[in-house]
VEXDREN-2710 file (C-alpha; in Angstrom, 1 decimal):
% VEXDREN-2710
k/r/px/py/pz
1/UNK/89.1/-64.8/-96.9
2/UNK/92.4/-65.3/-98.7
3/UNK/94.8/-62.8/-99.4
4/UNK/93.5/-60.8/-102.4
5/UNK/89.9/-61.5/-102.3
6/UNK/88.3/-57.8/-102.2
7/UNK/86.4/-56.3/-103.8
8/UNK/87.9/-55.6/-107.9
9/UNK/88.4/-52.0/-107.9
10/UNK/86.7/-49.8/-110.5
11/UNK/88.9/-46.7/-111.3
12/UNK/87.6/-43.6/-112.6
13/UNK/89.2/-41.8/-115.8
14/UNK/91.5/-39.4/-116.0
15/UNK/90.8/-37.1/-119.1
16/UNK/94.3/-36.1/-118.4
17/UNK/95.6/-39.8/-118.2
18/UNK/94.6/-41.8/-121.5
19/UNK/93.2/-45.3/-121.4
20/UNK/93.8/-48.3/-122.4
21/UNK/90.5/-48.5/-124.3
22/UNK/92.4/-45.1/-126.0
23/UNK/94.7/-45.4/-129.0
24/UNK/98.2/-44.8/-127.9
25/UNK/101.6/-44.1/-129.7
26/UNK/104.3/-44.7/-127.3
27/UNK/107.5/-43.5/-127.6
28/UNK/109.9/-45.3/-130.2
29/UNK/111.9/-46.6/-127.0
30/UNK/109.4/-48.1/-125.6
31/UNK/108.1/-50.2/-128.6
32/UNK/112.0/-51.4/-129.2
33/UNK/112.1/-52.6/-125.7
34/UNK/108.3/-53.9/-125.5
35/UNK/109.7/-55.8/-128.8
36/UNK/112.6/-57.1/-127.5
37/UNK/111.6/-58.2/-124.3
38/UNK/108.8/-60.1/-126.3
39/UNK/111.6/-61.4/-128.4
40/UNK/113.4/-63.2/-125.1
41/UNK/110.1/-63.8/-123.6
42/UNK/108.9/-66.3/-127.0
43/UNK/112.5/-67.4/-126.3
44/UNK/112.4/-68.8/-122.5
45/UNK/109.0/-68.8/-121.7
46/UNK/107.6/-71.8/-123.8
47/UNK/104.6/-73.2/-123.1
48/UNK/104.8/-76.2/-120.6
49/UNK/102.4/-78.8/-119.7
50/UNK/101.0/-78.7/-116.7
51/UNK/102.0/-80.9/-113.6
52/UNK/100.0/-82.7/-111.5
53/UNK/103.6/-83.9/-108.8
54/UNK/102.9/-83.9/-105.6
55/UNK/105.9/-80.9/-105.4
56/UNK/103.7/-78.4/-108.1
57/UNK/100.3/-79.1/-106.0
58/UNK/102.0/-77.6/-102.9
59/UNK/103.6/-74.7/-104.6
60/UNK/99.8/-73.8/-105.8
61/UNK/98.8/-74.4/-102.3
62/UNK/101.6/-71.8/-101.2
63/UNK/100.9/-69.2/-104.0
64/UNK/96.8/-69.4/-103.0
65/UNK/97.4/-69.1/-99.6
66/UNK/99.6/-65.7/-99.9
67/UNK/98.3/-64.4/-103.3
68/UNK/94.6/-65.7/-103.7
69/UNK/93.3/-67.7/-106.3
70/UNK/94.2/-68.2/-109.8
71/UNK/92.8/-65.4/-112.7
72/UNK/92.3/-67.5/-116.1
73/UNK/92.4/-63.9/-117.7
74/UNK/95.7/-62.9/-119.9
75/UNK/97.9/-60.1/-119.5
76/UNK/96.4/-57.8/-122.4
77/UNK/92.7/-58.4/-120.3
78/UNK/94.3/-57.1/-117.2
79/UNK/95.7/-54.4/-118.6
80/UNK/93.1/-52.9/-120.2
81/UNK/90.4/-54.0/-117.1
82/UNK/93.4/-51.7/-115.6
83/UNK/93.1/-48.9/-118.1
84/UNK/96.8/-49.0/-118.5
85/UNK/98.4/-49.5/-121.6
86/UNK/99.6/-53.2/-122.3
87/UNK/103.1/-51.6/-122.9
88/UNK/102.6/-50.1/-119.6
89/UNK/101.5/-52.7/-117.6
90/UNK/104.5/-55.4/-119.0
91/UNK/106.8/-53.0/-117.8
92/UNK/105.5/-52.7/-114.6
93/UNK/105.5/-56.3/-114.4
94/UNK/109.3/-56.2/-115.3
95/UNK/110.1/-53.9/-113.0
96/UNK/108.5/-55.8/-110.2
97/UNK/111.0/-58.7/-111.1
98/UNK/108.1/-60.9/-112.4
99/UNK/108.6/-60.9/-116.0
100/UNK/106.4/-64.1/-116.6
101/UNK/103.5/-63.1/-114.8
102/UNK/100.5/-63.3/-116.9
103/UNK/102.0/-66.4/-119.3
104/UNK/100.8/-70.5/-118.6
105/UNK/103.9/-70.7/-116.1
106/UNK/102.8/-67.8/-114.1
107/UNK/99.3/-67.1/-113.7
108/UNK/97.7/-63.9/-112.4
109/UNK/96.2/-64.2/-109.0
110/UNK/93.4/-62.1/-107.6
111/UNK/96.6/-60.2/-105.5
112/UNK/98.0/-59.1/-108.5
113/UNK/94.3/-58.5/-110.4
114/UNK/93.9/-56.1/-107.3
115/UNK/97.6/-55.1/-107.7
116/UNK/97.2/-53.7/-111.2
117/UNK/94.2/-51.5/-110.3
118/UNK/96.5/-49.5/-108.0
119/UNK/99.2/-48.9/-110.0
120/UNK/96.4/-47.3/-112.5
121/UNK/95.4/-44.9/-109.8
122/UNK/98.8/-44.1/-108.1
123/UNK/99.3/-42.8/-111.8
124/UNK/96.1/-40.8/-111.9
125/UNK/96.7/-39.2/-108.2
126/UNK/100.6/-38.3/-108.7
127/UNK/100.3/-37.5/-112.5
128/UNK/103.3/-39.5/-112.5
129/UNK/104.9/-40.7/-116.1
130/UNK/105.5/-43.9/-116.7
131/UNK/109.3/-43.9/-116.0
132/UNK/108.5/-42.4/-112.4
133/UNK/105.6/-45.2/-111.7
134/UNK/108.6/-48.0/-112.9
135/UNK/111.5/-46.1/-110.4
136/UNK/109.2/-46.6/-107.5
137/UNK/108.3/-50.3/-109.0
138/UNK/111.9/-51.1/-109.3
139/UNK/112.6/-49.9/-106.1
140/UNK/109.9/-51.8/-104.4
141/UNK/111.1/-55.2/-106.0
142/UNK/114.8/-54.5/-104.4
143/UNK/113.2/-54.0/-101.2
144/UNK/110.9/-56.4/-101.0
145/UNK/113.3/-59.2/-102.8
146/UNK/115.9/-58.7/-100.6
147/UNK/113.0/-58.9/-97.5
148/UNK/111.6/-62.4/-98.6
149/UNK/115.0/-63.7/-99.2
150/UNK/116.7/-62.6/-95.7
151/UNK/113.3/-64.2/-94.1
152/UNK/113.5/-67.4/-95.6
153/UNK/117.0/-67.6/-94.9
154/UNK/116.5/-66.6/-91.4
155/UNK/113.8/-69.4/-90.4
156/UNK/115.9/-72.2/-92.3
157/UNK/118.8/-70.7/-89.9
158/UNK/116.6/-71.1/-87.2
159/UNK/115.7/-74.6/-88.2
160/UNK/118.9/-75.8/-89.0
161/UNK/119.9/-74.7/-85.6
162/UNK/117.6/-77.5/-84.0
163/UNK/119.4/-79.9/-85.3
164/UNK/121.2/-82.6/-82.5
165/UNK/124.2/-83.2/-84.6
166/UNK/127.2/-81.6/-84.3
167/UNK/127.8/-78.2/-85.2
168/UNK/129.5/-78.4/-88.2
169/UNK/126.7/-80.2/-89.9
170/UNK/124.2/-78.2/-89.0
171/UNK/125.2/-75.9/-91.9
172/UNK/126.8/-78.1/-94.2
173/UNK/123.8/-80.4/-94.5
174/UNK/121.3/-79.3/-97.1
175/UNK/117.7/-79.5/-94.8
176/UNK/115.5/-82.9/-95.1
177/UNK/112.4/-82.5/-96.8
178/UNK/110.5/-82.7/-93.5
179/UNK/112.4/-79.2/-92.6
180/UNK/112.1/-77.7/-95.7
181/UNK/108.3/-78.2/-95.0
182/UNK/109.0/-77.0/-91.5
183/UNK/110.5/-73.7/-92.9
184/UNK/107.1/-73.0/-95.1
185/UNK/104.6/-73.4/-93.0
186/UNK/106.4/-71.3/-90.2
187/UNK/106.7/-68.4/-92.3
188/UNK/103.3/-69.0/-94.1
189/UNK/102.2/-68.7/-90.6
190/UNK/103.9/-65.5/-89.3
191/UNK/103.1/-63.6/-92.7
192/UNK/100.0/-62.0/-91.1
193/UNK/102.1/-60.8/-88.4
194/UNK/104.9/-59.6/-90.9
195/UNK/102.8/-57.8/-92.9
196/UNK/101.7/-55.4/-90.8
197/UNK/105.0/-54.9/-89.2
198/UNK/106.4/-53.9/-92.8
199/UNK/103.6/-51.4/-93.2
200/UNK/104.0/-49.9/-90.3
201/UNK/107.9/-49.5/-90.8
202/UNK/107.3/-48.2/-94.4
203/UNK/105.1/-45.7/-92.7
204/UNK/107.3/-44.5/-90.2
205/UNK/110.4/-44.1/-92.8
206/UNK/108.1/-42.2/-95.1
207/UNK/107.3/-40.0/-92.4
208/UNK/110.8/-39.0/-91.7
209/UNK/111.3/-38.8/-95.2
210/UNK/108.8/-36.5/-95.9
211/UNK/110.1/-34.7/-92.4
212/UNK/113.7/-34.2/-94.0
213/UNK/111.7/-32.2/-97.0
214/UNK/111.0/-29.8/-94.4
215/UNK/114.0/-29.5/-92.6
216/UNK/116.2/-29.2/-95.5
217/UNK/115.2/-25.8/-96.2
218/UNK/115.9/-24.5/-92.7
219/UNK/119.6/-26.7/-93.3
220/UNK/120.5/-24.9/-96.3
221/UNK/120.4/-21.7/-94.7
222/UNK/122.1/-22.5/-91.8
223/UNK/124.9/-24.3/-92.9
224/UNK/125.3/-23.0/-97.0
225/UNK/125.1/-26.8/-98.0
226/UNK/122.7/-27.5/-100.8
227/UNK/119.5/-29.2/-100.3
228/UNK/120.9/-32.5/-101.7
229/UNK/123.8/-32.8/-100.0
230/UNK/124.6/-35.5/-97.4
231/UNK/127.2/-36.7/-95.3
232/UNK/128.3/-40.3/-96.6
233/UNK/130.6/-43.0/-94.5
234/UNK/132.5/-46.0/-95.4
235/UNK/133.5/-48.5/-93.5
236/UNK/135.6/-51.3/-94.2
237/UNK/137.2/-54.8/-92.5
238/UNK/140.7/-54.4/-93.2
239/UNK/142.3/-58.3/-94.2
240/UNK/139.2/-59.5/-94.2
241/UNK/140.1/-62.0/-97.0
242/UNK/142.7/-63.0/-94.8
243/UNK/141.0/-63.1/-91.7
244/UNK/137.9/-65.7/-93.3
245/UNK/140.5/-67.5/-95.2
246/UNK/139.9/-70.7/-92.8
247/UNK/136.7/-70.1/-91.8
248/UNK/133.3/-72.5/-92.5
249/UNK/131.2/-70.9/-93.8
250/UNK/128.9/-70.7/-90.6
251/UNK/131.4/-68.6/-89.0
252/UNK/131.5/-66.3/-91.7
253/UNK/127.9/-66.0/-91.8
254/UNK/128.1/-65.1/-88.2
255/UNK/131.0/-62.8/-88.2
256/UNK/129.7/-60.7/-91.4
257/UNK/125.7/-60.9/-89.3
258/UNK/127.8/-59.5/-86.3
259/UNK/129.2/-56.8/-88.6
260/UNK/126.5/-55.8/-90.1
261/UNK/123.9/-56.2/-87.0
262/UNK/126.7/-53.7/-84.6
263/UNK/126.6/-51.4/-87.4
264/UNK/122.7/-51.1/-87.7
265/UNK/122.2/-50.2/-84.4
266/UNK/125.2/-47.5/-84.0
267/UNK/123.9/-45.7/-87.2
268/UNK/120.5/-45.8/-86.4
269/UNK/121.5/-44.7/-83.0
270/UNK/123.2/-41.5/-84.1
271/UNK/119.9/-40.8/-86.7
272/UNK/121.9/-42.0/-90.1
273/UNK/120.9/-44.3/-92.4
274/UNK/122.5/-47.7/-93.5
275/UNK/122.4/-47.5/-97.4
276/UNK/123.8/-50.6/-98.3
277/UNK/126.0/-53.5/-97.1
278/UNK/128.8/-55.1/-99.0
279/UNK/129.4/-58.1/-96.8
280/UNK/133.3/-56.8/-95.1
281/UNK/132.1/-53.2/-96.2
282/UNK/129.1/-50.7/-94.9
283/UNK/128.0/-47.5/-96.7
284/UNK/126.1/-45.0/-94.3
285/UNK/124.4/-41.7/-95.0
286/UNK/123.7/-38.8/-92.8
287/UNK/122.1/-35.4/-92.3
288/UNK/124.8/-33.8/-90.2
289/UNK/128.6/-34.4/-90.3
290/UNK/128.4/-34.3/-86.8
291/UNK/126.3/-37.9/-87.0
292/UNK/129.1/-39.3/-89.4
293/UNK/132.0/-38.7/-87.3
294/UNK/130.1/-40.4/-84.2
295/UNK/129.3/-43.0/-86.4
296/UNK/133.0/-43.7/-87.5
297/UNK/135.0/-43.4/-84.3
298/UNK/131.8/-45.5/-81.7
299/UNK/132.2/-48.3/-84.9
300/UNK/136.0/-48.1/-84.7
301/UNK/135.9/-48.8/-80.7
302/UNK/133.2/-51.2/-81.1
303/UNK/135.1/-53.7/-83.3
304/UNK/138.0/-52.9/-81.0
305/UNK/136.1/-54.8/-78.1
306/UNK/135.0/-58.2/-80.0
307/UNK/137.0/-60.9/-80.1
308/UNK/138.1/-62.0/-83.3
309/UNK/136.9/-58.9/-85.3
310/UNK/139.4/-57.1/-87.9
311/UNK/139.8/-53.7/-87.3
312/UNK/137.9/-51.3/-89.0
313/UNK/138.6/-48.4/-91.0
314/UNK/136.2/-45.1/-92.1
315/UNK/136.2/-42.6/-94.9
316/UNK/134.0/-39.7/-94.5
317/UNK/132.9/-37.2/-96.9
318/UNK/130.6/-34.0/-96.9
319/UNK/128.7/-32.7/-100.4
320/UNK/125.8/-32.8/-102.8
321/UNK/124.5/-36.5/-103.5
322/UNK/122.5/-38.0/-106.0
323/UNK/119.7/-40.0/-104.6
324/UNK/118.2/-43.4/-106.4
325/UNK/116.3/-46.6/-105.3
326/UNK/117.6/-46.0/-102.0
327/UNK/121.4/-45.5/-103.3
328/UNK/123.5/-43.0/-103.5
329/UNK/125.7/-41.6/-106.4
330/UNK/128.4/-39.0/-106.8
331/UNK/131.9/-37.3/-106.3
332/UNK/130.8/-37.4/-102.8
333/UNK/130.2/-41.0/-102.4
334/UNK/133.2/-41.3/-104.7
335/UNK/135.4/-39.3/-102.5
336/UNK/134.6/-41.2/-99.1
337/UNK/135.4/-44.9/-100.9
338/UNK/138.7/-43.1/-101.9
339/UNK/139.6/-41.8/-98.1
340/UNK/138.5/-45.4/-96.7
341/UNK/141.1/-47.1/-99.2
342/UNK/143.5/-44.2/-97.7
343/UNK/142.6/-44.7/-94.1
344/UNK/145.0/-46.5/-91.8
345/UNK/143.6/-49.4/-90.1
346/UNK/141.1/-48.3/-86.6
347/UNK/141.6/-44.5/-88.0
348/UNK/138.8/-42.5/-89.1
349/UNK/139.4/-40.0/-92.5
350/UNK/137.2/-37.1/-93.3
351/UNK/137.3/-34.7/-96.2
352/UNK/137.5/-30.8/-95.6
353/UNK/134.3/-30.1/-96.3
354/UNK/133.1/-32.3/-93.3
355/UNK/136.6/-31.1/-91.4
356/UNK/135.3/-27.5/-91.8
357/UNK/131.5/-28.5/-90.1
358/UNK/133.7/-30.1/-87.2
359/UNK/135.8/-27.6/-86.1
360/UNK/133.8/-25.7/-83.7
361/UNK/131.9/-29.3/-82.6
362/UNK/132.6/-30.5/-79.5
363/UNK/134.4/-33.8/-79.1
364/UNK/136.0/-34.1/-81.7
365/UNK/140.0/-34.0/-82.5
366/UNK/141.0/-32.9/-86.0
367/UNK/144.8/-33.5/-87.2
368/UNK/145.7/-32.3/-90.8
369/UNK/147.3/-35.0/-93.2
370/UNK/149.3/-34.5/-95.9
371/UNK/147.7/-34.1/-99.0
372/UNK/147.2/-37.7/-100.9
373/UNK/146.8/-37.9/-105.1
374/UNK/143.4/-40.1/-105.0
375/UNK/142.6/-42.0/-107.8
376/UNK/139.6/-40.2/-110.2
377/UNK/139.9/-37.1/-107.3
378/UNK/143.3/-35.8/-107.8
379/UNK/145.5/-34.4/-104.8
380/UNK/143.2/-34.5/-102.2
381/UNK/143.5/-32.7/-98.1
382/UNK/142.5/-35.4/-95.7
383/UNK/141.8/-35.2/-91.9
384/UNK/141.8/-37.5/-89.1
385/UNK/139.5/-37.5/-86.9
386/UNK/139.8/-38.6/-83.4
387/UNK/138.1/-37.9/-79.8
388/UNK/138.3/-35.3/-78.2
389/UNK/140.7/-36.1/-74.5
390/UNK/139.8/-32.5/-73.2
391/UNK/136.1/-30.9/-72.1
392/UNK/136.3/-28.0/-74.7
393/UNK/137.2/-28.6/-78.6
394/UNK/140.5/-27.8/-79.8
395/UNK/141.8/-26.2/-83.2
396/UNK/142.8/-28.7/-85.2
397/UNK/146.5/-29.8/-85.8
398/UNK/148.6/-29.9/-88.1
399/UNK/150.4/-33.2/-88.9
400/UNK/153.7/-31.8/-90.5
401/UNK/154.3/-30.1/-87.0
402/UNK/153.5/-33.0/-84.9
403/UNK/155.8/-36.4/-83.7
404/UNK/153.5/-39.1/-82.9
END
């Protein structure tokens, strides 16, 4: 059985939910953007004939092996075998980064006949809106872009890396057909395996998700911080421009994977969470500024050791955050870009509000700097935090009274 041949689901009505079969009036937005979008769509999309190359009979063979067979119905059938509004459902489909799907270029399969089914019901279990149901669609098309991409670009890696030639043209050379081949039917192959994998890990970071709902209570009482707030890191390559400027670009693939790969495993190590990467720059997010200083200073020292590596430098801030798609937004996240733009190269910066959570922790080392004008924050009081050299935590020190 292929991917996407079960059984078609038949979802039950929600008296609460209306129907497709039920006239609706959407909101005026929606009908301008449903209109405009059709607009480009009638634009770009024009019917093609079909083609019978040798390269357009594999690409059906790829999309039937991972998404099931081809559906002759149309995009206003599905929709309303759905029960979702056709305004709805396009947006759903535009959200998922697919906005052909349904039109002669881009058939429906049975995966997304099955697909459209469950986005009817997550609707009728959550009593979600529609903008909530396109946030979590949005969000799943970032995730899951960025996934296939990375994978892809991993096994062509991996193939290129076979080659007996030297090393230069192993990643200057485009790959032969033969290898391009090679790369498809690897990760055709391994998709059962993947698939599972990425449940699983979806599972377990829901879990701790849902966790955090219940700790954050028992955090807000404790240490008077609000419910939303986080404790958000930057770190950044200092000369980094300079430092690539005669690389290949192999060995700035490598230097940036090393980067990025050293600072996975120290965040995850100390329980924060990478939210992004910017190639030379990192953006971490934690529960405790405890985390976030370990964070800073064990990446600081890390980069120390490896050969070749610019040093690093980490701006640290504690405060309410807004949460979205897996980003974060805010004078917070604001404020810790500004004190890593501030931050002296292999020094780590932290605001008060994360200085005034570290004073009593152990292991740490707090000096006071003078106050800094930061652009968008104003005069701002910055700390630098270092190790602790003694067993027990000291007070913190004061800059203006100290000759380094």
């Amino acid at each position: 059985m292929q991917y996407g041949d079960r059984e078609e689901k038949n979802i039950p009505t929600d008296p609460k939910i209306p129907s497709a079969t039920t006239e609706v009036t959407p909101p005026r937005p929606y009908v301008v953007l449903h209109e405009t979008l059709r607009r480009i769509e009638d634009r770009y999309n024009k019917p093609t004939p079909l083609r019978t190359s040798d390269a357009a009979t594999r690409r059906a063979d790829i999309i039937g092996q991972l998404l099931g067979t081809e559906s002759p119905l149309r995009r206003r059938e599905v929709a309303r075998t759905a029960r979702l509004p056709f305004i709805t459902a396009r947006r759903v489909w535009h959200a998922l980064g697919f906005p052909e799907l349904g039109a002669r270029s881009m058939p429906f399969t049975q995966a997304d006949l099955n697909a459209i089914p469950d986005i009817a019901e997550l609707r009728r279990l959550t009593g979600m809106n529609d903008d909530l149901v396109l946030d979590i669609a949005r969000a799943i098309a970032r995730s899951t872009d960025r996934l296939a991409t990375w994978q892809t670009s991993l096994m062509m890696e991996l193939v290129a890396s076979r080659r007996h030639h030297d090393e230069q043209s192993r990643w200057t050379e485009q790959l032969t057909p033969q290898e391009r081949e090679t790369v498809i039917n690897r990760i055709l192959e391994a998709s059962s395996s993947i698939e599972p994998i990425l449940i699983y890990a979806w599972r377990r970071h829901l879990a701790a998700a849902l966790a955090q709902l219940v700790d954050d209570d028992e955090a807000t009482t404790k240490d008077g911080l609000p419910a939303n707030a986080r404790t958000i890191g930057f770190a950044d390559l200092v000369g980094f421009t300079s430092t690539v400027a005669n690389m290949n670009e192999r060995e700035i693939s490598a230097l940036v994977g090393e980067f990025e790969t050293l600072a996975s495993d120290i965040v995850t190590i100390h329980g924060g969470k990478i939210v992004k990467t910017i190639g030379d720059e990192i953006l971490f997010a934690c529960d405790r500024p405890a985390a976030a200083g370990a964070i800073g200073l064990d990446l600081i020292d890390a980069l120390h050791d490896m050969p070749g590596m610019p040093q690093l430098r980490v701006g640290i801030s504690t405060g309410a955050v807004v949460s979205q798609f897996g980003d974060v937004f805010g004078t917070t996240v604001n404020r810790a870009s500004r004190l890593t733009a501030a931050a002296e190269p292999g020094t780590v910066v932290i605001d008060t509000a994360t200085q005034t959570r570290l004073t009593t922790v152990s292991g740490f080392e707090l000096m006071q700097l003078e106050p800094t004008p930061l652009r968008g924050l104003g005069l701002t009081q910055m700390w630098a935090l270092r190790r602790s050299t003694t067993p027990k935590r000291r007070g913190p020190t004061d800059a203006r009274t100290v000759t380094e």
